[in-house]
N, C-alpha and C positions, 0 to 999 in steps of 0.2 A: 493610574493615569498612563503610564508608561507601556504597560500592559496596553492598553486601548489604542494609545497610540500608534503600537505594532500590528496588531487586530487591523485596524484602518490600515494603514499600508499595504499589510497582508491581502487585505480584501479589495482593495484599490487595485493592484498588482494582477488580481485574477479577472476581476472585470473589463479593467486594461487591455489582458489577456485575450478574453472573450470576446470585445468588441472588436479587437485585430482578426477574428474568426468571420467576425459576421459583417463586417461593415463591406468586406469585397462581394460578400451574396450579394446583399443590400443592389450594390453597383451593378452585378450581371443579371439581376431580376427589371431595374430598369433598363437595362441595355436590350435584352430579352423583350422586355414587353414594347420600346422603342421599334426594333426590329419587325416584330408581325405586326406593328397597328401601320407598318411603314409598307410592311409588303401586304396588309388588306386592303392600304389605298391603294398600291399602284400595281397590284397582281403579280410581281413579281419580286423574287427574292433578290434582296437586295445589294446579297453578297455573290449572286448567281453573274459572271460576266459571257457575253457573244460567245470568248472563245472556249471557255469550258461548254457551254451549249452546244456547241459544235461540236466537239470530242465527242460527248456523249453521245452524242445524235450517230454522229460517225461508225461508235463500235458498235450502238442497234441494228444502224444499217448492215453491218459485217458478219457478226453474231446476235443475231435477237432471238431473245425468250423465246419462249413456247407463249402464246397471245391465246387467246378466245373471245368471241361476244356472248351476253348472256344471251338467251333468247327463248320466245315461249313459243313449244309446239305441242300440239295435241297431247301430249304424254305430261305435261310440266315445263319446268325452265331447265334448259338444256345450254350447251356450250358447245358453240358452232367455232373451230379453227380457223385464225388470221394466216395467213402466210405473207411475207412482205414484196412486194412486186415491183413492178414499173409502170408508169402509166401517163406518155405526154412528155418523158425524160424525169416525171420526178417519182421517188420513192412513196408507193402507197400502200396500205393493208387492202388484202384482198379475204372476201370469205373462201374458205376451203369449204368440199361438202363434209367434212369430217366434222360429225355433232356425236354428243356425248351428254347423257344425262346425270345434271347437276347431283342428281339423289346417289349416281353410283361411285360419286369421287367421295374419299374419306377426309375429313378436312378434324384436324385435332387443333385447338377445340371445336367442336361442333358447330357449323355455320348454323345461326338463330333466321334469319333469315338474310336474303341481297337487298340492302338500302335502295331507296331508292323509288322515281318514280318509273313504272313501268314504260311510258313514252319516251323517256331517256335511255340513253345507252350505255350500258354496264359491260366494261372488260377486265376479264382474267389475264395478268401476265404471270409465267411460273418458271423456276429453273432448279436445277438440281441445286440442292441443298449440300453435299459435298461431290464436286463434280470427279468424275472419274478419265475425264478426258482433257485436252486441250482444246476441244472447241463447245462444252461442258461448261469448262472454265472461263473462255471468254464469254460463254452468255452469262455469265455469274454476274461480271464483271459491268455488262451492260444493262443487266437487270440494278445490279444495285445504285447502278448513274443513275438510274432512271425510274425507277419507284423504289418506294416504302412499303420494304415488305411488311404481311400481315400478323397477326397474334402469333400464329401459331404453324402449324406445317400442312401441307396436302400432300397426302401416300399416296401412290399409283405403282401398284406391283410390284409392292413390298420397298418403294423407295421413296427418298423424303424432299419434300419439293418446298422453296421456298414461295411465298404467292403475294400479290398485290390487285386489290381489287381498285380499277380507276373510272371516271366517269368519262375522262378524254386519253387519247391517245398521242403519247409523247411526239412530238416530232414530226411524223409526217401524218395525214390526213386517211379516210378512209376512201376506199374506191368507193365511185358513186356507179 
């Protein structure tokens, strides 16, 4: 009996144990699923305030990525260059004529295809993956305020680029 007695204890002890493991998951998977069904109603994150939006906006406008649109031309879908401008006093994306064909960028792992309805608009933003400069480094810095980057890397001349494929365009607007 005595025996059994300590057995319980013993095992009581560890389950004790176990639930002080799990009960805080418990709490951060409701907190968690709390959170996105809070920011599915109201479209934005809900830990996201004005003035971090503005920071981030800030260091795009100073150092922004490397941008692209997808786009289909005679050859396939290709990636025509943003450059970020002015237009009317406010910051806007401009097309550059610089296009580049989707099939000759190297993307690890392998893009299966771009999501997507074709009548929508698909952009690439991309930044060095280890920046060798200071202004390298702040588009790092603006890329990661500013998108989630992807699976995996894009190479472009033997160098590693980080990428985030988005349907909108952080911040400011496109030139019309």
């Amino acid at each position: 009996m005595g025996c059994l007695l300590a057995m319980a204890v013993y095992c009581g002890g560890c389950a004790a144990a176990a639930a002080t493991q799990v009960i805080p998951m418990v709490f951060q998977a409701a907190t968690f699923t709390g959170v996105s069904v809070g920011s599915a109603v109201t479209g934005k994150d809900p830990t996201e305030d004005e003035e971090d939006t503005a920071e981030r906006c800030d260091a795009l406008a100073t150092t922004p990525p490397y941008m692209a649109e997808l786009i289909n031309n005679g050859d396939g879908e290709a990636l025509r260059g943003l450059i970020l401008g002015e237009q009317g006093g406010k910051p806007k994306w401009f097309l550059s004529t610089t296009v580049t064909s989707l099939a000759a960028l190297q993307f690890t792992p392998p893009l299966s295809a771009v999501e997507g309805d074709s009548k929508n608009r698909n952009f690439l933003a991309y930044t060095a993956a280890q920046p060798q400069n200071d202004r390298e480094n702040n588009q790092l810095v603006a890329f990661l305020g500013s998108f989630e980057a992807g699976p995996g890397v894009l190479s472009i001349d033997g160098r590693n680029y980080r990428y985030a494929w988005v349907k909108k365009l952080p911040c400011f607007q496109p030139a019309q």
